[in-house]
C-alpha positions in Angstrom: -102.9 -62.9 68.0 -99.5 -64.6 67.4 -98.6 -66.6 63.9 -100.2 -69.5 63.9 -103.5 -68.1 64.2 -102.9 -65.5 62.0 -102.0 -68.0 59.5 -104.7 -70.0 60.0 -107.5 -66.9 59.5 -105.9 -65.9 56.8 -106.1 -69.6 55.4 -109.9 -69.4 56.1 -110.6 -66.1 54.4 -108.9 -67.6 51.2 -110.8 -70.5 51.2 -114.2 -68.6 51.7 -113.3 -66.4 49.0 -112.6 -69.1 46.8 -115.9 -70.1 47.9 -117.5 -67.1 46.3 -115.2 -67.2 43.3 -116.8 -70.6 42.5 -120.3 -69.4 43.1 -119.7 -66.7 40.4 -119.0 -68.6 37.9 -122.0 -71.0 38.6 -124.1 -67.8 38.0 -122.1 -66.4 35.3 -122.2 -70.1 33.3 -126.2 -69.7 34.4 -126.1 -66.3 32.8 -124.6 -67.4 29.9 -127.0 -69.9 29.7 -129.9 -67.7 29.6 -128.4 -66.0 26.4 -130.6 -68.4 24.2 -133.4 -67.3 25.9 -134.1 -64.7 22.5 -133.5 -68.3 20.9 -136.1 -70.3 22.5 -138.5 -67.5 22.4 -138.3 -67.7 18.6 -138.7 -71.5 18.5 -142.2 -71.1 20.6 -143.6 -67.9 17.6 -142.5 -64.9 20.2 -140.8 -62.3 18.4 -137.6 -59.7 19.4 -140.2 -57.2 19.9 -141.4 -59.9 22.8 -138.3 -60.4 23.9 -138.0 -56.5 24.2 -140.7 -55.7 26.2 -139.4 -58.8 29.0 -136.2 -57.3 28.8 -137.5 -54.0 30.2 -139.4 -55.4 33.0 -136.1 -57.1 33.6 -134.2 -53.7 33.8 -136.8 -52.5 36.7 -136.4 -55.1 38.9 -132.6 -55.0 38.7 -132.9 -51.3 38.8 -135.0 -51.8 42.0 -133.3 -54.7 43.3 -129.9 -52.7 43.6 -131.8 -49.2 45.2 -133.5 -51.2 48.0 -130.3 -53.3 49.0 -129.3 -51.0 51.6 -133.0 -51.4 53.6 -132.8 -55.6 52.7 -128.9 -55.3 54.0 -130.0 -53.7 56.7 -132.4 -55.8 57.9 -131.8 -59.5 56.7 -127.9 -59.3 56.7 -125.2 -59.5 54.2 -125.0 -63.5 55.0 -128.9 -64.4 54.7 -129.1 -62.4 51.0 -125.6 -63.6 49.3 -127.2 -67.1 48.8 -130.8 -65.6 47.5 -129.2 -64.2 44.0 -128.4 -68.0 43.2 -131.9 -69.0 44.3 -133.7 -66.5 42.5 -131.9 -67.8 39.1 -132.8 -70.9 39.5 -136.3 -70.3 40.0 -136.1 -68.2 36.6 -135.2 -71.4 35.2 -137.9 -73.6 36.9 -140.1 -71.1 36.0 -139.5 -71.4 31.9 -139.8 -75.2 32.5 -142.8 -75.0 34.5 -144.3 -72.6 31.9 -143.2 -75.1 28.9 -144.1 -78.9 30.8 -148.2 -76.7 31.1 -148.6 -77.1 27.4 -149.8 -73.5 27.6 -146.8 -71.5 26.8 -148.6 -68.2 28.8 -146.8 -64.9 28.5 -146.6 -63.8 32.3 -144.6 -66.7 33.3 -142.1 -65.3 30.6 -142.1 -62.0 32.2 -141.8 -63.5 35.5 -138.8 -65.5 34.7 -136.7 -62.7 33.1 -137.7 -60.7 36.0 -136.9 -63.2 38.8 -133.3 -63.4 36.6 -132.4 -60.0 36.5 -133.4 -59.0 40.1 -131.1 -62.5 41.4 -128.1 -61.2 39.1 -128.7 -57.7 40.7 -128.5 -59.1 44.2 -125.8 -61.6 43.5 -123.3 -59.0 41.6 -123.8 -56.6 44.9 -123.7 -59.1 47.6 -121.2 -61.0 46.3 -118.8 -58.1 45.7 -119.6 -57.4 49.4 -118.3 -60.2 50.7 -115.4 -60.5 48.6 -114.7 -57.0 49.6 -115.2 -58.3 53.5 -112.9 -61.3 52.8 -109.9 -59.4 51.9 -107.4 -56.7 53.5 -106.1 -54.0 51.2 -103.6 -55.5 49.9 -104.9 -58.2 48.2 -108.3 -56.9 47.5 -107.4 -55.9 43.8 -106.2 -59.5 42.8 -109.2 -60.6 44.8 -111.2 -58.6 42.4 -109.1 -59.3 39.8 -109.7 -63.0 40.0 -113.6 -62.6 40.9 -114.0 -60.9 37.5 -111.7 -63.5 35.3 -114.3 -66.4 36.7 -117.2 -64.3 36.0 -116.1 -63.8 32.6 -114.9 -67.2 32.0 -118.4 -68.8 33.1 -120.2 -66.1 30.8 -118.1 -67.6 28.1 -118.9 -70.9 29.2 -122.5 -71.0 29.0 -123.1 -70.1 25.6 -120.2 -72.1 24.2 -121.4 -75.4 26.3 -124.8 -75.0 25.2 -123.6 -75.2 21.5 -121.7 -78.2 22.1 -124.1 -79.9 23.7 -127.4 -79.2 21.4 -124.8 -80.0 18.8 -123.5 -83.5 19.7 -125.0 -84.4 22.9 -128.6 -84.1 21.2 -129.8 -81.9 24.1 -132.4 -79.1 23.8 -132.5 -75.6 24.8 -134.7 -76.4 27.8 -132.4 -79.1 29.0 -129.4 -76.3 29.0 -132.0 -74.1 31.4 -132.5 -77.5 33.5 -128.9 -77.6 33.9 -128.2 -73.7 34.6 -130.7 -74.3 37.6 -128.6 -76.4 38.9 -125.4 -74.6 38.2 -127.4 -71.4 40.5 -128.7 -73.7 43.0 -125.4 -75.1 43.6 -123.8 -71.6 43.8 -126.4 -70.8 46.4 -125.2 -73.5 48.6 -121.7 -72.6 48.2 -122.3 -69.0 49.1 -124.6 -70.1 52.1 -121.8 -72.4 53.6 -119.5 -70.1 53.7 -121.2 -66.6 54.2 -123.0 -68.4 57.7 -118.8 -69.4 58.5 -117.1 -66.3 57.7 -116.9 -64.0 60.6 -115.8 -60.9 58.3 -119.1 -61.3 56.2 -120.6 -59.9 59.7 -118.5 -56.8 59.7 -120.1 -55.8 56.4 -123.4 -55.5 57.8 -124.7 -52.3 57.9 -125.5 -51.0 61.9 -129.0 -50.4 62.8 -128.7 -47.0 64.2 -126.8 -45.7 60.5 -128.3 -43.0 58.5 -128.3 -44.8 55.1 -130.2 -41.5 53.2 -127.3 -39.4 54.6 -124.5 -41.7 54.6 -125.4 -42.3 50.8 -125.3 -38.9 50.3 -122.1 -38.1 51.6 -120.4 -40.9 49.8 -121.7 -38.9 46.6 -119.4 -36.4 47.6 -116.9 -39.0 48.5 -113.6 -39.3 47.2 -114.9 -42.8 46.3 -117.5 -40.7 43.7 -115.1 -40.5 41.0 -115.1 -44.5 40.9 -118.9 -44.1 40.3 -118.2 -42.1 37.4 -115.8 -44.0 36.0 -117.4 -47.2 36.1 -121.4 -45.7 34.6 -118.8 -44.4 31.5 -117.3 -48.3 31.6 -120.8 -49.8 31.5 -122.3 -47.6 29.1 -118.9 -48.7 26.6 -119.4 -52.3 27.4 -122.9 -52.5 27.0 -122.7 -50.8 23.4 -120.1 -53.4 22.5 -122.1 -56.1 23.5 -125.4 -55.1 22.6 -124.9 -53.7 19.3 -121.6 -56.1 18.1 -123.7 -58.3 15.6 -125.6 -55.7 14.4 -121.8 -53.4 14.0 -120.2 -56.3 12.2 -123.0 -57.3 10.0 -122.9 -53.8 8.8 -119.3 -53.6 8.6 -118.8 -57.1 6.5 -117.1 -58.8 9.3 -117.8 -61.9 11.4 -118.9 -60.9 14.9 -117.4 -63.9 16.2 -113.8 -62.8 15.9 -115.1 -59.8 18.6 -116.5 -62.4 20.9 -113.9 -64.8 20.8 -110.6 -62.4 21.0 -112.8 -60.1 23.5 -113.1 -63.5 25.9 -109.2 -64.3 25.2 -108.5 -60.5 26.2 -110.6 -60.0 29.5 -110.0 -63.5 30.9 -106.0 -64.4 29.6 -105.3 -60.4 30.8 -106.5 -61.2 34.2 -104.6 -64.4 35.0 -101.3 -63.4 33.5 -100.3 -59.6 34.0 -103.8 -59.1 36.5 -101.6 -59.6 39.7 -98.6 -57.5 38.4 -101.0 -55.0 37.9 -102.5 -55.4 40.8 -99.0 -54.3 43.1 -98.7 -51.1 40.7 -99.9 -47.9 41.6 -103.4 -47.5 41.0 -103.2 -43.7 40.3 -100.8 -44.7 37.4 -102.0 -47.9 36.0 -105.9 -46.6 35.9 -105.2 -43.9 33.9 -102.8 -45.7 31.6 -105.3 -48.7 31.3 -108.1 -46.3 30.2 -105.8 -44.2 27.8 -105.1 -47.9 26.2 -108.7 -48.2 25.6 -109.2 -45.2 24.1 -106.7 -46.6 21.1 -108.5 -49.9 21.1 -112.0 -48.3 20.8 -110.7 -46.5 17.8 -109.9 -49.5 16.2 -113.4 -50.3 15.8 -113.9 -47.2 13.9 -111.2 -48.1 11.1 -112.1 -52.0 11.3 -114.3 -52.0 8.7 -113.2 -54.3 5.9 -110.4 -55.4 7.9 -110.5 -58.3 9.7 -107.3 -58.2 11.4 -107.3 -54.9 13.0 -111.4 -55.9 14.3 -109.5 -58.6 15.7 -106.5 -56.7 17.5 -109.1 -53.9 18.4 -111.4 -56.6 20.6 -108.1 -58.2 21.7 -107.1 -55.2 22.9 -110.1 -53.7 24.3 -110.8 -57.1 26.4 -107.6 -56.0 27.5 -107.9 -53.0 28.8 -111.6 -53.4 30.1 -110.8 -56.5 32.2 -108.1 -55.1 33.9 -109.4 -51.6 34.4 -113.1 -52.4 36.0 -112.0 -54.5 38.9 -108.9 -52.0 39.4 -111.8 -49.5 39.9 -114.1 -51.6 42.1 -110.7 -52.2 44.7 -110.1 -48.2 44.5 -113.1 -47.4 45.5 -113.2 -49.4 48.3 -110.0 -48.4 49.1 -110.2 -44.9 49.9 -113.5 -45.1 51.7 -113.6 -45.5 55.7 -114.6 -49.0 56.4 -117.3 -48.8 57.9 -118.8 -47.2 54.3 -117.8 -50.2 52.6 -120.8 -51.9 52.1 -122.9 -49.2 50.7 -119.6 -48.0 48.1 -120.4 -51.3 46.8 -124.1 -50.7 46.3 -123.7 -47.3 44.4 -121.0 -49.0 42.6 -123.2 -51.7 41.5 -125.7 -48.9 41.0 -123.8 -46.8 38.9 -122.9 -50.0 36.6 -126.5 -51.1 36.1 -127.5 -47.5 35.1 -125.3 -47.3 32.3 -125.7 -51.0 31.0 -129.6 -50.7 31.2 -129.8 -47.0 30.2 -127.3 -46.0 27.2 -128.2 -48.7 24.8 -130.9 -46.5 24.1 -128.8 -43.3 23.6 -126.1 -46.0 21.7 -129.1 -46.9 19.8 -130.2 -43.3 18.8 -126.7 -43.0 17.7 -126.5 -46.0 15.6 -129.7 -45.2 13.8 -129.6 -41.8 13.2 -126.1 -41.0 12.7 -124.7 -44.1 11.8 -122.2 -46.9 13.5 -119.1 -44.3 12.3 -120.4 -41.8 14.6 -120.9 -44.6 17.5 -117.6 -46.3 17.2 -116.0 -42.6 17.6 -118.5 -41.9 20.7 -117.5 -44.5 22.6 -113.8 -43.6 21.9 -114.8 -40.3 23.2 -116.4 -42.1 26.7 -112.7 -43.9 27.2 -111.5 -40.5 26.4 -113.5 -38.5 29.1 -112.7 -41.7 31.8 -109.2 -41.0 30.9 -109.5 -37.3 31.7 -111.5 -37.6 35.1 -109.0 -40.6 36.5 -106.5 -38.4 35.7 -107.6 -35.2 37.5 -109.5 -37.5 40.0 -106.6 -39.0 41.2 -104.9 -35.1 42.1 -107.5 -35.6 45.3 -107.2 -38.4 46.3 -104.3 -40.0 49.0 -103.0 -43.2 47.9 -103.2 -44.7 51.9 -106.7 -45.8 52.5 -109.1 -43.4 54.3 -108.9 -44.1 57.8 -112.7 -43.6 59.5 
């Protein structure tokens, strides 16, 4: 292959990756979106309890969703599922709608709808990692990363934020913001379609016919790639605490939760656009454990914050920080040092292993909180960046810092 074509494939890749960066943050603004979904559950006499019960019906299906990936990768193909995360949003939305224009407000459409929206973010997070994994060598796969998590973040932000300003001025309801999320999914669907069906790599990720998933999961288990599993479960399980139980930390601590919200967004999204691609042509083995150790001073800024305004705002400052630069360093490693034709199901168990600890330690974070007070779970989560910071750094002794070669 001489210059020119090389040059012009690598032109391509970029702009199908860019492709998938702008489907993400169609999702993520959708996602965001579907934050006032507690809200408008309120508004029609449902209660949090309500909202509870939906939200663990949700966790199932994205549970399930993620386990059965390698069979439906398998068999469909990476290309024909990375549009059907997108789909399955919207119809989440047109579900709610459909649901409110009956006049009948039933409860299994709610259930339906939560469901149908955490099985297509399942899908979407591990397809589209997939093929932004396939779109990129090994040298740019951590800004690639880098940049597919700043978007993500961003449209989060996005959704929530717009939504205000439009209920607030614009004289729109809540349901019109879900009318306008299903579009935002159903145009990242088409994106992702377009260029998944033009992309040659996204082919490569398939997974073969003839391949042993049970055993080729298990031996990625005891992969070198296993301690990126770890690492990211103990990163879920500190973001989901933060996220989940912020109000409810910040009520009981006299501050304003929306100084975490709003330096958290500033620290995870400004971090990866300005010092993400220096950090990116660092040594992994080094910045990791450095990023981690970081967040294991941030975290305990929490626990002193009380009261004080200013350090709860330099501790979420710095804990977007370190969190948004750490989690897609993790997701390149671990792709990196597995043999390539592995890739595709290191993604799944990655996606795996983040699900698990966002869906299953709230409850331990919640035991915590109630029992032994928010002290004790400000210092626990400390202790969770403390332990990452421990395994990346004996991790690391084992692992080579070329790539794995098959």
């Amino acid at each position: 292959m001489n210059a020119r074509s090389i040059s012009i494939t690598n032109t391509r890749r970029l702009w199908y990756r860019r492709m998938f960066i702008a489907e993400r943050s169609l999702i993520s603004f959708a996602m965001g979106v579907f934050a006032l979904f507690p809200v408008y559950l309120l508004s029609v006499g449902r209660d949090e309890i309500f909202f509870g019960s939906i939200s663990a019906a949700g966790m199932a299906v994205a549970i399930l969703i993620v386990l059965i990936s390698p069979t439906l990768t398998r068999q469909l193909s990476v290309r024909r599922l990375a549009p059907i995360g997108g789909l399955l949003y919207a119809a989440a939305c047109a579900t709610i709608l459909l649901n409110e224009l009956s006049g009948v407000r039933a409860t299994f459409p709610y259930f339906l709808s939560y469901m149908l929206q955490s099985g297509g973010w399942a899908l979407h997070f591990t397809m589209g990692s997939i093929c932004i994994s396939a779109l990129s060598s090994d040298a740019d796969r951590p800004s690639s990363f880098m940049a597919y998590s700043a978007f993500s973040t961003l449209g989060l932000t996005c959704g929530p934020l717009l939504s205000s300003l439009l209920t607030r001025y614009a004289g729109l309801g809540t349901l019109d913001m879900f009318i306008l999320a299903m579009l935002a999914a159903t145009a990242g669907s088409a994106l992702s379609s377009w260029a998944a069906q033009r992309a040659a790599n996204i082919r490569e990720a398939d997974i073969p016919n003839n391949a042993s998933i049970a055993r080729d999961l298990f031996d990625l288990l005891f992969s070198k790639s296993a301690l990126f599993f770890v690492l990211v479960l103990l990163s879920a399980s500190i973001y989901t605490s933060l996220i989940n139980f912020q109000a409810l930390f910040a009520n009981n601590s006299g501050l304003p939760y929306e100084i975490f919200f709003g330096f958290w967004a500033i620290g995870v999204v400004g971090s990866r656009f300005a010092i993400g691609p220096r950090v990116t042509r660092s040594a992994a083995d080094r910045t990791l454990p450095l990023l981690l150790g970081g967040m294991v001073v941030s975290l305990l800024g929490f626990h002193y914050s009380p009261g004080h305004p200013v350090i709860y705002a330099m501790a979420s400052l710095a804990t977007g920080i370190t969190y948004g630069l750490s989690y897609p360093l993790m997701q390149a490693e671990a792709v990196r040092v597995t043999a390539p034709q592995s890739r595709t199901l290191v993604q799944i168990i990655f996606s795996l292993s983040y699900f698990l600890g966002l869906y299953f330690f709230p409850f331990a974070a919640g035991l915590v909180s109630v029992q032994l007070g928010y002290d004790t779970l400000t210092l626990l989560i400390a202790g969770l960046a403390l332990l990452q910071t421990a395994i990346a750094l004996l991790g690391y002794r084992t692992i080579r810092r070329k790539p794995t070669r098959p």
